[in-house]
C-alpha positions in Angstrom: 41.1 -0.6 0.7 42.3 0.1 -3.0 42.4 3.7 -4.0 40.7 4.5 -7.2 43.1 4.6 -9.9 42.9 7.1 -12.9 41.1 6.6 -15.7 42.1 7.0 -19.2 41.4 10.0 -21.4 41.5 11.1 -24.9 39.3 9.6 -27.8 39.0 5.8 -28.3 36.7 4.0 -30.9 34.5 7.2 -31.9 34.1 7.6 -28.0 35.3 9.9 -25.0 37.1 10.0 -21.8 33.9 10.5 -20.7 31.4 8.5 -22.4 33.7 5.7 -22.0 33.9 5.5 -18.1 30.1 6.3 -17.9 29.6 2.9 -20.4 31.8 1.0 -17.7 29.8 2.5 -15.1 27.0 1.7 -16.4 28.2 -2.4 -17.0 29.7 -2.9 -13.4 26.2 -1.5 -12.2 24.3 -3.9 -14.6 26.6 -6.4 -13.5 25.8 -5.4 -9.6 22.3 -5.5 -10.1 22.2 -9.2 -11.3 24.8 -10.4 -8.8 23.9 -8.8 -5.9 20.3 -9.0 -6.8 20.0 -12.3 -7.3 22.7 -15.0 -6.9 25.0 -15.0 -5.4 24.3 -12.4 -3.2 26.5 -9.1 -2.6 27.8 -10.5 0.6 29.4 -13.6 -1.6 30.5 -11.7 -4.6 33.9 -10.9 -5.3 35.4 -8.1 -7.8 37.0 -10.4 -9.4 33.7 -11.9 -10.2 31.8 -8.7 -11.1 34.6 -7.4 -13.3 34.1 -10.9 -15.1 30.4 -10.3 -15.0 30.5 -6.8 -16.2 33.2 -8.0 -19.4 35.8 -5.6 -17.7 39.0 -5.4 -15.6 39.5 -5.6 -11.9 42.1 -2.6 -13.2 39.0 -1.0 -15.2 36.9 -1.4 -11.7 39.1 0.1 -9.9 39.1 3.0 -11.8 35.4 3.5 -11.4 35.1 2.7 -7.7 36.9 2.0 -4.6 35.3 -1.0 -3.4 32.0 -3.4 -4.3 30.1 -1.3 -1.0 30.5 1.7 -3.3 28.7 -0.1 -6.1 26.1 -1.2 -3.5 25.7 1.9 -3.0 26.0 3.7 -6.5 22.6 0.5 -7.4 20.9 1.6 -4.4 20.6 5.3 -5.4 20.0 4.2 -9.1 17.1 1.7 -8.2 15.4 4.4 -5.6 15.7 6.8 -8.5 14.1 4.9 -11.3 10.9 4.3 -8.0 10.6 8.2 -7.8 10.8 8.7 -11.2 8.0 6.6 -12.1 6.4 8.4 -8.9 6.6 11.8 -10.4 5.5 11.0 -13.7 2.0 9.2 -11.9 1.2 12.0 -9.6 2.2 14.8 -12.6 -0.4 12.9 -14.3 -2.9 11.9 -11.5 -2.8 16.3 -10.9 -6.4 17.5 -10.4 -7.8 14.2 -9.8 -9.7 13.0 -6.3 -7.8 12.1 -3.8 -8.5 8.2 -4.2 -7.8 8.2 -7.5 -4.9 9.9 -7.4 -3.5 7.9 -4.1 -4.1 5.1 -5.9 -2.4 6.0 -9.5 0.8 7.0 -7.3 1.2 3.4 -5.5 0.5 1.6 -8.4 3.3 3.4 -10.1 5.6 2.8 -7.5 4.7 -0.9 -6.6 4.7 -1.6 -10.5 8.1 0.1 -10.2 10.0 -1.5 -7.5 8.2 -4.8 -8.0 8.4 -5.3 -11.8 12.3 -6.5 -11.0 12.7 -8.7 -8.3 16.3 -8.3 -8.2 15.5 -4.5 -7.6 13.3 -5.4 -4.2 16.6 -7.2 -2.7 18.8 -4.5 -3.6 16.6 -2.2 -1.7 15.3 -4.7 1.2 17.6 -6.9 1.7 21.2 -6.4 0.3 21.6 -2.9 1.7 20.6 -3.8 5.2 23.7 -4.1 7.7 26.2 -3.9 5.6 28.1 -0.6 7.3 27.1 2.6 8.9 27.5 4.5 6.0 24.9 2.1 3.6 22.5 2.2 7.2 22.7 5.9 6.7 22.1 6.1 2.5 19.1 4.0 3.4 17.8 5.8 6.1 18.1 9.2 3.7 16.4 7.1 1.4 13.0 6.4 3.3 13.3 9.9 4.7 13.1 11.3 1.2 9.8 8.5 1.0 8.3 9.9 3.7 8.8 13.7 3.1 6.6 12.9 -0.6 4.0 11.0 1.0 3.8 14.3 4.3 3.9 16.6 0.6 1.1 14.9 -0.9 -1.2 14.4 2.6 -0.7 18.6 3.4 -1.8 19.1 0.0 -4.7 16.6 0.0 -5.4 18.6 3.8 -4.7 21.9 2.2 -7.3 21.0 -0.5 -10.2 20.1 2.4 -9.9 16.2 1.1 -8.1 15.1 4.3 -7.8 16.1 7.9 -5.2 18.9 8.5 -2.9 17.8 11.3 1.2 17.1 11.4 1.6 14.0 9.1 5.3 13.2 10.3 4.7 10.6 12.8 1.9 8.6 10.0 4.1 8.9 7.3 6.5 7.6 8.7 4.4 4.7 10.6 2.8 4.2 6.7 6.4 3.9 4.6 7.3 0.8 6.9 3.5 -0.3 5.8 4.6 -0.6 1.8 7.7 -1.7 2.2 7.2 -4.5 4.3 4.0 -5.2 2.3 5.8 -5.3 -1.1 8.8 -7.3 0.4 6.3 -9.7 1.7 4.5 -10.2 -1.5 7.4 -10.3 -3.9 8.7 -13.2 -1.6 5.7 -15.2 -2.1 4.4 -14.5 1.1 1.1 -12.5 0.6 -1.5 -14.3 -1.3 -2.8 -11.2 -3.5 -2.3 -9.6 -6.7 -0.4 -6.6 -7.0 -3.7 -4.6 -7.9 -5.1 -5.8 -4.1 -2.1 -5.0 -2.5 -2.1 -1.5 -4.0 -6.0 -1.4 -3.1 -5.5 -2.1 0.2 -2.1 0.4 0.5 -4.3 3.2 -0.5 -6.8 2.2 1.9 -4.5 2.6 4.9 -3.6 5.9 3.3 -7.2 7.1 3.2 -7.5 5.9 7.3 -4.7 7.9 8.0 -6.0 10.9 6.0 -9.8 10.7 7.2 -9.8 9.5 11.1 -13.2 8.5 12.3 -14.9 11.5 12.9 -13.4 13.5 10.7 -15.5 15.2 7.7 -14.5 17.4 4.8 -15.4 21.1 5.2 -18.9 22.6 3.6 -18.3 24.2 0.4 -19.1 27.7 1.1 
């Protein structure tokens, strides 16, 4: 496996070392994201083909990143980050609302997220899957990071007296499996629904895990 080799520095064209390898960064990753997220496929793309793709160098590549799993990678990260992103902003903005409402801003924000790219719900369902131990890893730290917000925002829903209080790990972790395959599903084609019903019926899983049968909210002193 190729080494990385150094980039250039010093000014060029009004532009820095710097701002210069983050541009070709950012066009092998725009590059990725169509190739890999559409067709052909990462397994089937070459870096000869994404230099040509990206308008670069297999030389300029190389100086960016050791090998196309490192751009698989590098697009997995940035496609989880732009989903949590959009998460932050809906719950910072759901704050204070009921617990439905505000369930249901968060997944709406997410699923409009992650689902408003199709090339975005490969990269993050399909491309990454199998591909080493290390990418296996990346997207288990991923979903992990998934299920710690969703434990986050059930402990504070418990802590609030709108859900039952109890150790959300295991339910979490049963519900991220629930919205992923659900969204994969659906942005295949597979799921006869609108995006709105598949967010409806997320949340309402959600609220079954939060409020068992039997369960009811504490009397307001």
């Amino acid at each position: 496996m190729p080494g990385r080799l150094r980039a250039p520095t010093g000014r060029y064209a009004g532009k820095s070392a710097e701002e210069r390898q983050a541009e070709r960064r950012r066009r092998f990753l725009d590059a990725a994201l169509q190739l890999f997220g559409d067709s052909p496929g990462y397994r089937c793309t070459t870096v000869a083909a994404l230099s040509e793709a990206a308008g670069l160098s297999t030389r300029q590549f190389y100086e960016e990143f050791r090998s196309l799993e490192d751009v698989l990678a590098a697009l997995h990260l940035q496609v989880n980050a732009w989903a949590e992103e959009a998460v932050r902003k809906a719950a910072a903005g759901a704050a204070g609302l009921p617990l439905v409402e505000r369930a249901a801003a968060i997944f709406r924000a997410y699923a409009g997220n992650v689902t408003a790219d199709p090339r975005r719900i490969r990269i993050t369902f399909v491309e990454i899957i199998g591909v080493s131990p290390r990418l296996e890893e990346q997207r288990l730290e991923r979903r992990a990071g998934w299920i710690d917000l969703i434990r986050a925002e059930a402990d504070a829903a418990a802590a609030r007296g709108e859900a039952a209080p109890r150790d959300y790990r295991l339910p979490a972790t049963g519900f991220i499996g629930s919205v992923n395959g659900l969204l994969h599903d659906w942005s295949a084609g597979w799921v006869d629904a609108t995006l709105d019903e598949v967010v409806d019926e997320l949340v309402r899983q959600l609220l079954g895990i939060l409020r068992p049968p039997g369960w009811t909210p504490p009397t307001a002193p």
